[in-house]
N, C-alpha and C positions, 0 to 999 in steps of 0.2 A: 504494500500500500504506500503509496507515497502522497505527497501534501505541497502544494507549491503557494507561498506568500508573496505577495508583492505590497511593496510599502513604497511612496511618496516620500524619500528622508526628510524633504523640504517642512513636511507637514508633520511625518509620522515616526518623527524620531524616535520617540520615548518608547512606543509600540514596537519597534522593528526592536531597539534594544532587551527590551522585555523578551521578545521573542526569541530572541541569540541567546539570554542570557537566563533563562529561564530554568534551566538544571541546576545555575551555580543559587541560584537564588532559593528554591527547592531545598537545595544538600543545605543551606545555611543557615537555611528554615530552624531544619531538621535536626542537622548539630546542635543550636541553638534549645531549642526542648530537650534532646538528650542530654545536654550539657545541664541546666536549670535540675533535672531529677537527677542525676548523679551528685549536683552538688546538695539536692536535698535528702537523699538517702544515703553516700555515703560520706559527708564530710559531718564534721564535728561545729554543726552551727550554733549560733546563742535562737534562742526563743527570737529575738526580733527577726534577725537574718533567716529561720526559718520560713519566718510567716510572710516576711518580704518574697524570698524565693516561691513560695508558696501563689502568691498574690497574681506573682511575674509569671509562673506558670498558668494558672485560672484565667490571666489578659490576656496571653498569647492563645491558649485553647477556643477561649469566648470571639476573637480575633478570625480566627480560623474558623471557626462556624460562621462567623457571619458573611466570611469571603467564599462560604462554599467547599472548603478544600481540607474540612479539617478530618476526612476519613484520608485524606491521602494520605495520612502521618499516621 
């Protein structure tokens, strides 16, 4: 199957970018969330930093629902 875009850079910059660049931004995602639950499950947080972490993870989850995308994680 293949997929062919055509983008206007004049106009469609941001889109044509998004489009190239859309795996790096995915994995970054993605590290990102992995990163936030390893630092809440295995580092040695205080109660604040927990619940920060905590926070940060529920914004980003809430984040991702509302863009649609949050089973792709």
């Amino acid at each position: 199957m293949k997929a062919t875009l055509t983008f206007d850079l004049k106009h469609d910059q941001h889109a044509f970018d998004c489009a190239v660049n859309g795996v790096k931004y995915f994995d970054m995602i993605d590290e990102f969330r992995q990163h936030l639950r390893s630092l809440e499950k295995y580092q040695d947080l205080t109660e604040e930093q927990y619940d920060l972490v905590g926070k940060m993870r529920e914004w980003l989850h809430a984040e991702l629902l509302h863009a649609g995308i949050a089973d792709k994680f």
